[in-house]
N, C-alpha and C positions, 0 to 999 in steps of 0.2 A: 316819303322816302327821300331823303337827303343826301349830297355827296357834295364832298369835300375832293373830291378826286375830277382830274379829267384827264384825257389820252393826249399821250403827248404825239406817238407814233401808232401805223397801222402799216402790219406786212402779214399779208393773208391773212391765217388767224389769228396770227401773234398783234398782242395790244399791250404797248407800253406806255405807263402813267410815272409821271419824273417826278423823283423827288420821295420824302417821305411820306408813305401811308399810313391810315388805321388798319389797312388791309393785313387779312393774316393767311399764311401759306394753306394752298389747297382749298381757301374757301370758294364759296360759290358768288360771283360777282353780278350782275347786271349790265350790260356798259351797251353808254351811246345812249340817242331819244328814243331807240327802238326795245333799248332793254332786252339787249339778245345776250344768252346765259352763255357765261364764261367760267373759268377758274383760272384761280394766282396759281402760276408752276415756282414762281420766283420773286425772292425779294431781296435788296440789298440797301445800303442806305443813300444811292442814287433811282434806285428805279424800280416798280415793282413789273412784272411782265404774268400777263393773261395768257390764258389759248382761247379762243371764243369756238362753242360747239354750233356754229350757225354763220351763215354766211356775210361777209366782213364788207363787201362791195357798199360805199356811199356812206362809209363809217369816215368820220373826218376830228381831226384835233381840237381841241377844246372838249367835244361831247363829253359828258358826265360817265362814272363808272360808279354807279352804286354798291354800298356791300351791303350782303344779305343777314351775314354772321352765323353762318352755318355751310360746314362740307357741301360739297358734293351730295347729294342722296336722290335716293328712291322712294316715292309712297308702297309701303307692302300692306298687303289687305284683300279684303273679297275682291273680284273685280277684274285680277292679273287673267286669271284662264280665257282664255279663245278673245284673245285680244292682239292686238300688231302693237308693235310700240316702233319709233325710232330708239337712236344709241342713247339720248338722255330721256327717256321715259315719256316725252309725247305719245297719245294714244291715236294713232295717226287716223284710223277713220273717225273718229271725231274732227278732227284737223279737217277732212277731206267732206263732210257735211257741211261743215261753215266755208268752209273757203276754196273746196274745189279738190283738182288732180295736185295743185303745185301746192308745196307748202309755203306758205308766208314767216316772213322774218318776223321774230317779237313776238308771236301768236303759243302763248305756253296754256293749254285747258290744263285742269285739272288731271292727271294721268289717270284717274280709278274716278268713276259716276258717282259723282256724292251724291246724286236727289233716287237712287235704287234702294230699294225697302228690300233688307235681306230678313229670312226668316233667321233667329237669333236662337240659340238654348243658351242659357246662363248654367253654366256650369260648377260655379260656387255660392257662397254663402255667407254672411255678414258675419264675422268674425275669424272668417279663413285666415291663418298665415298661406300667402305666396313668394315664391321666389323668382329670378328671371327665368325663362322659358318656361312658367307654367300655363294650361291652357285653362283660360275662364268663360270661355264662351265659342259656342260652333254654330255654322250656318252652312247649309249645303252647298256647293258651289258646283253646277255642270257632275261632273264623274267624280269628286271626291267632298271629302268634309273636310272643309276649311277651317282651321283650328286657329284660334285667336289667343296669342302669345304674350305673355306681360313681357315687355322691353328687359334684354336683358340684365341691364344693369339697374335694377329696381328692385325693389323687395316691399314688404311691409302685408303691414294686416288691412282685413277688405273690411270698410265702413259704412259702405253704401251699397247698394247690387239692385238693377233695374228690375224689371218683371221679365221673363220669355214674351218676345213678340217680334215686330218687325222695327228695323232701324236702320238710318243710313250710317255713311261710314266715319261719318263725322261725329255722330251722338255718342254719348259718355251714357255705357254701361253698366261698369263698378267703377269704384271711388276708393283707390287706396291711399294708407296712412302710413308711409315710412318711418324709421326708430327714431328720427327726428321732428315727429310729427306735423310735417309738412305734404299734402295731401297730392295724390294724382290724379287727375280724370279720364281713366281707359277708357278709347273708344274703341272702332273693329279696324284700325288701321294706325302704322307705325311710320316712319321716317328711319332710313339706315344708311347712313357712309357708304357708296358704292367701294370706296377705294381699303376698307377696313375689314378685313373678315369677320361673318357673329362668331361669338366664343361657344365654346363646346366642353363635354362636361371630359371626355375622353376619346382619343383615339382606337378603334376596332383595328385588330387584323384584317385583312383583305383576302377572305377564304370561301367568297360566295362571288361566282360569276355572273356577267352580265348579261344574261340569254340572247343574243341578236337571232336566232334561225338562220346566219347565215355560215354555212359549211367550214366554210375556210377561215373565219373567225374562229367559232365556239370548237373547231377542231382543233386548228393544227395552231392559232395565233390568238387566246382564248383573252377578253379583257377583263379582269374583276371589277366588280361593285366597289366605287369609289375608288378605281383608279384611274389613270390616265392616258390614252393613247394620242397616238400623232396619223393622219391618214397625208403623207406627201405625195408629190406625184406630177406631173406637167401638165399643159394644158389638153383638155378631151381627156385624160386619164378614167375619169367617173369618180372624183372626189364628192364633188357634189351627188350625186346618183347611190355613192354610197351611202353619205349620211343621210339622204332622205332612207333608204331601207331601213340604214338603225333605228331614225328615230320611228317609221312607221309601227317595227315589230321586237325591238328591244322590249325587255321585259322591265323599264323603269315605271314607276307611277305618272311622272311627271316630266314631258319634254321643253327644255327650255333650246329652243332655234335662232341661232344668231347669222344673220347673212352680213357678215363685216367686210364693205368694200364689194360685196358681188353685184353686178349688173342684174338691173332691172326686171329684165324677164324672167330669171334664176327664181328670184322672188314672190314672182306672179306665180311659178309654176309651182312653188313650195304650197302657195295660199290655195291656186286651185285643186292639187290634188290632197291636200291635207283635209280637206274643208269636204271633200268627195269619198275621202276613205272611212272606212268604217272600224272603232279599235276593237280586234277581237275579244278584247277583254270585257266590253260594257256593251258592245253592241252599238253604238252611239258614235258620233264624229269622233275622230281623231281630234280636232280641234278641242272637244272638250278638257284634253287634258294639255294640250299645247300652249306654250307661250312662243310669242314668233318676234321678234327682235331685229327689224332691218335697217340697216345704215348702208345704201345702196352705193355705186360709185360717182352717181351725181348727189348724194350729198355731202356736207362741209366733211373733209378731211380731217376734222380734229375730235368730230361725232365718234368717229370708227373707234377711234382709243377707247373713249368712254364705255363704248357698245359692249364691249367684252365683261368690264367690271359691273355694268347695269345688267346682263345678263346672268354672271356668276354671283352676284348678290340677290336674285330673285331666287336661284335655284336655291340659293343657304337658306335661302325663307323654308321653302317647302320642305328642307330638307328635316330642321328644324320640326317643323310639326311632327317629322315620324316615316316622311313618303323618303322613296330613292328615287332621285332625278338623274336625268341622263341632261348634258347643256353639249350640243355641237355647237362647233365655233366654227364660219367660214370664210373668212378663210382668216389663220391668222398671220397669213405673209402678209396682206394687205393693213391690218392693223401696224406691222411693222414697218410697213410702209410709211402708213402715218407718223409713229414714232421719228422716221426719219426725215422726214418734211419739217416737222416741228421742230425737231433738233439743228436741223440746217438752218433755218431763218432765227435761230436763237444762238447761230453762229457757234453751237459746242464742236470738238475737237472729234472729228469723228473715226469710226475704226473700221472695222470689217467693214468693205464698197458701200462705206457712207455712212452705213447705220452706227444709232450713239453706242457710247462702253456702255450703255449699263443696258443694254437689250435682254444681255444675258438673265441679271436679275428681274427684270419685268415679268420674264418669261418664267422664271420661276416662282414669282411672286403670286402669278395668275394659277400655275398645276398646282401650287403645293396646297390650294384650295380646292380641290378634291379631296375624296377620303371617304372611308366607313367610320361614322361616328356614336358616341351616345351623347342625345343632347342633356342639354340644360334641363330639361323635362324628364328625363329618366329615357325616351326611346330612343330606337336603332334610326337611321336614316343614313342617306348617300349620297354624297354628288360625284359622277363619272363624267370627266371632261375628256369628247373626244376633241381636237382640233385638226383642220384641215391646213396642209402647207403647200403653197403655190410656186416652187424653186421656178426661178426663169431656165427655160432649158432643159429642166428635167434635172436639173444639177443638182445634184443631193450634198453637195461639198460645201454647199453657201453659209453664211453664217444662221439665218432664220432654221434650217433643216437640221443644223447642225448643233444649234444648242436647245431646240427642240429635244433632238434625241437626248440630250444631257438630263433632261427633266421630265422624260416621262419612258413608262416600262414597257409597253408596247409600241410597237412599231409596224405600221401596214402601208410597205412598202409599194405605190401603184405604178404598173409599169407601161408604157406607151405603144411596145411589140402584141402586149398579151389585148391592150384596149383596140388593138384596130385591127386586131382577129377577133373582137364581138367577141372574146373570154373576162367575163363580168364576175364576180368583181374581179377587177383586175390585178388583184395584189399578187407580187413575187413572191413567191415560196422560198424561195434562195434570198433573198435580202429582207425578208423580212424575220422578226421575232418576236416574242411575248417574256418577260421576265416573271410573269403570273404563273407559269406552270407548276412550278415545287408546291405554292398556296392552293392552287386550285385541285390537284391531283384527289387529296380524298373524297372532295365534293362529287366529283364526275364519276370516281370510284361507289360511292356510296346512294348517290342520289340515278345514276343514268344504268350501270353496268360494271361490277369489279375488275374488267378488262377494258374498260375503255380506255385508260391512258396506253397500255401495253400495247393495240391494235393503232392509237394516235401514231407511237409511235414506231412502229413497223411502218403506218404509211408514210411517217418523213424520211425512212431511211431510203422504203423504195423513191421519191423522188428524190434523194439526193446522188443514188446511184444513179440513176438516171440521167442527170444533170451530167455525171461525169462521164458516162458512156456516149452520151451526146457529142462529146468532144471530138471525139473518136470516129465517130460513125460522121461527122463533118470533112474529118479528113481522108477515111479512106473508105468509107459507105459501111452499109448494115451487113453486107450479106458476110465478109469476115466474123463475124461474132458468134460465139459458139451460141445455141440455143439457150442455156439459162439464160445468159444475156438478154437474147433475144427477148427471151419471157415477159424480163424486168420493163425493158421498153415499152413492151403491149399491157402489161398490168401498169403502167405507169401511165398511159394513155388512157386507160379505164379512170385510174384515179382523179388525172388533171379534167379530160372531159366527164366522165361520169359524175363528179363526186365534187371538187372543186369549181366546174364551171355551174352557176346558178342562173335560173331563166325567174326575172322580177314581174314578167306578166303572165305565170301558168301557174292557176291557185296552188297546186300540190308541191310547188318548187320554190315559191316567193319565200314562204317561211318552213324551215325543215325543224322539228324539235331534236331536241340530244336524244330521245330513242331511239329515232329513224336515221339521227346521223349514226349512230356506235350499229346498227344492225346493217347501212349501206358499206361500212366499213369491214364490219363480218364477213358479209355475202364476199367483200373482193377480193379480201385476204383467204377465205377460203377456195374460192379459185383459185389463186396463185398456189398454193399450196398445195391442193390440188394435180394443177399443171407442169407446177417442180416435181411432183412424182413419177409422173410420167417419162417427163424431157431425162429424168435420172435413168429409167430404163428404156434410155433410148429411142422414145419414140418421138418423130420430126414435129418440133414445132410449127410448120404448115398443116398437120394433117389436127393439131390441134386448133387451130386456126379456122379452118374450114367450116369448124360446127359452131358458127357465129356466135359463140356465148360471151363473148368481151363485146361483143355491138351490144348484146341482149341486155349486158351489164348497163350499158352505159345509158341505155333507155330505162332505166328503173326508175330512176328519179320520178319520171314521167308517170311509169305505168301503174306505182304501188301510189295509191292514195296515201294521207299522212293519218287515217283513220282503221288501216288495214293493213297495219304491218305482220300479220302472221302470213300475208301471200311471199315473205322474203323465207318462208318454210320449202312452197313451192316452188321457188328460184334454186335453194339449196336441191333440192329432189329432180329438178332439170339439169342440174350442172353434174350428180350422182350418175344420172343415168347414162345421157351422154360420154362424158370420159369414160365408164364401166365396159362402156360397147365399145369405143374407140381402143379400150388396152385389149378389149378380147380380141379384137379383128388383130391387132398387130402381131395378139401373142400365136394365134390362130395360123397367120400368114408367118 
């Protein structure tokens, strides 16, 4: 490996080499004795400038910068599932066998085990025509089958095809012949431009949702499959706390976890309880389908950039094959943090409190790879990108929160009043939205309940009356309010704690399905209804209060297993009987 190049300057990450290069924009470079992995952001015909993904400390002028003559990439292939990686694809417990807790500078293994013998099926035959995204070979992988994908930009007729057996990820398979009869040697593993999206045969509608089990999601602020949400929110909010929930019991195939810039122990606690959970879908680790992505905040600042595009290009892998992935991002204030470090010591003109003009397109650059697709291959597949935003302050006005919300359709707004009254998740019902509803409405109508969007939306009305009667009862108290009123307050209290508030450590509450949500929402809305009959003929909202059946409510979550919901029969038949007695005594008296 030879270079023509040396550093001229070193300012954190940034590494500039004077003068004319062979270097070419975006490629992946080497620099220094230590051969710590960089990439060209810049070139001009005085200087080319690096960001180096690795720590820059004892880097000095003269050092050599080798070029590699290729992007940025990723190895894709068996190997990725129940594996850690850092932001540029190091497999860090490999890292941490040879050389310990600390990572070492320079130290790049191989990201996937090339000496692992996978069991193989060869799935074509010597004279196939293929095209790019066809699959010619599968091997089991943990909880799915790993489908092995001719490069998309390849074609040709197959020449050669191994036997079924076992092979590493290095060995050549089939043997294709392009139109120009120059020959390819497939193995079970590819190389992909992190910074390039793969191509796709078409875009799908986004009219199937994304199951999370949790209430106040799949109800009121529902996300579709392959689209995009934003969870903002301040410090202690349970940003974190949420996406661990999604990714636990989201209904994606495939979790891709990226901790962008989170401290340390966030991490540990991701690894340990992931690695302890069980997916209810296989029976089997959670890990099994997990890929976990961390670029903690002691490491290199320039990593974190990377981490996001090495993350949202594994999940295109998978997607690719046929599965629907879910990729949390966390946090991506902190990536834009990064952006703004790197922009600063690259002396650009900056805008919004510091950070560069083009945040805005980055940030789009990264959602608008989500989506419901049809690949290359003829299947359906999905990548759903949630991202987490860390406004200082809780300020949702900042520029990160704010051109977030520009670029993706749901919004789960987390609030700091409702996090430290222990109401989990914490999301605002008032500042938050979903622009999924209009897509999603026949699905939940057809698949969950023909009423279910019509009782959604009764419960948003009652909490938004709510909201406004609160105003009210702040300034001159409750007891002015005539009894409907009143009603709404107490049915609105059922909803927020009953039905909204979610408990993550009580097996029957952690994950709720869409039946058991549209039948808690039945049970409430028939009480209120119920109890507006009443309060119409007069009868005092205390004396309906009395006969505890809004506490009663509120414990349901608890008391109906998620395997027995015909006892929400016997809820309805205790709420009959009760009121029935209550109107006779009043009618009586």
């Amino acid at each position: 490996m030879n270079s023509e190049n040396t550093i001229y300057s070193v300012n954190g990450p940034v590494v500039t080499v004077k003068g004319q290069t062979n270097l070419e924009m975006m490629e992946m470079v080497y620099v220094g004795n230590k051969k710590l992995i960089g990439e060209v952001i810049k070139i001009d015909s005085e200087a080319t400038v690096i960001q180096v993904y690795e720590e820059t400390s004892g880097l000095k002028p003269g050092e050599p910068v080798y070029s590699s003559g290729s992007p940025m990439s990723v190895t894709l292939g068996p190997g990725i599932l129940h594996n850690i990686f850092d932001g540029i694809e190091n497999p860090l417990s490999d890292i941490a066998n040879a050389a310990g807790a600390f990572i070492p500078r320079g130290m790049h293994p191989s990201s996937l085990d090339e000496d692992k013998l996978w069991d193989v099926t060869i799935k074509v035959k010597k004279g196939d025509k293929l095209n790019g995204g066809d699959v010619y070979a599968v091997t089991p992988e943990y909880a799915i089958e790993h489908r092995i994908m001719v490069p998309p930009y390849l074609s040709g007729e197959v020449t050669d095809v191994k036997p079924d057996g076992q092979y590493r990820i290095n060995d050549t398979v089939i043997t294709l012949t392009d139109s120009n009869g120059k020959t390819h040697d497939l193995t079970l593993c590819c190389k992909w431009p992190i910074r390039i999206p793969r191509p796709i045969k078409d875009r799908k509608p986004l009219t199937k949702p994304l199951v999370t089990g949790q209430r106040v999601i799949d109800t009121l602020f529902p996300l579709a499959k392959g689209g995009a949400a934003a969870i903002p929110g301040g410090f202690g909010t349970g940003k974190t706390m949420t996406q661990h929930q999604l990714a636990k019991w989201c209904d994606a195939d495939i979790i891709i976890y990226i901790g962008c810039g989170e401290r340390g122990n966030e991490m540990t606690q991701v690894l340990d309880e992931f690695s302890d959970l069980i997916d209810p879908k296989s029976g089997k680790p959670l890990t099994d389908r997990t890929v976990l992505i961390a670029n903690t905040s002691n490491m290199p600042v320039a990593a974190r950039e990377a981490s996001i595009y090495t993350g949202i290009t594994i999940a295109e892998y998978f997607r690719d094959m046929g599965y629907h992935t879910a990729m949390m991002a966390d946090s991506t204030s902190r990536w834009a943090e990064a952006l703004r470090e790197i922009s600063g010591r690259l002396e650009e003109m900056p805008a919004d409190e510091g950070f560069p003009a083009y945040l805005p397109s980055r940030l789009s650059e990264f959602y608008e790879r989500a989506g419901y697709v049809e690949t290359l291959g003829g299947n359906e597949g999905s990548v759903t990108v949630i991202g987490a935003v860390s406004p200082q302050g809780a300020d949702f006005s900042e520029p990160v929160t704010q051109n977030t919300k520009r670029f993706t359709r749901c919004f789960w707004a987390l609030d700091k009043s409702l996090a430290y009254a222990r109401h989990y998740p914490a999301i605002n019902w008032n500042d938050s939205y979903s622009e999924y509803l209009g897509e999603l409405s026949d699905w939940y109508n057809e698949n969950v309940g023909s009423d279910f969007m019509a009782c959604r939306g009764e419960i948003s009305s009652l909490l938004a009356q709510e909201t406004s009667l609160m105003e009210i009862v702040k300034l001159i108290g409750s007891d002015v309010l005539p009894d409907d009123q009143k009603l709404i307050i107490e049915i609105a209290r059922v909803i927020r704690v009953g039905f909204l508030q979610q408990n993550a450590f009580h097996k029957d509450d952690t994950f709720v399905t869409p039946e058991k949500q549209l039948k808690m929402m039945q049970i409430i809305l028939y009480l209120y209804h119920r109890c507006k009959e009443l309060v119409s003929k007069q009868i005092p909202i205390s004396k309906i209060l009395e006969l505890k059946l809004f506490d009663k409510l509120i414990q349901m979550k608890y008391d109906i297993p998620n395997d027995k919901l015909e006892m929400f029969d016997d809820y309805r038949d205790l709420i009959d009987s009760a009121l029935s007695n209550l109107s006779s005594q009043e009618e009586s008296v």
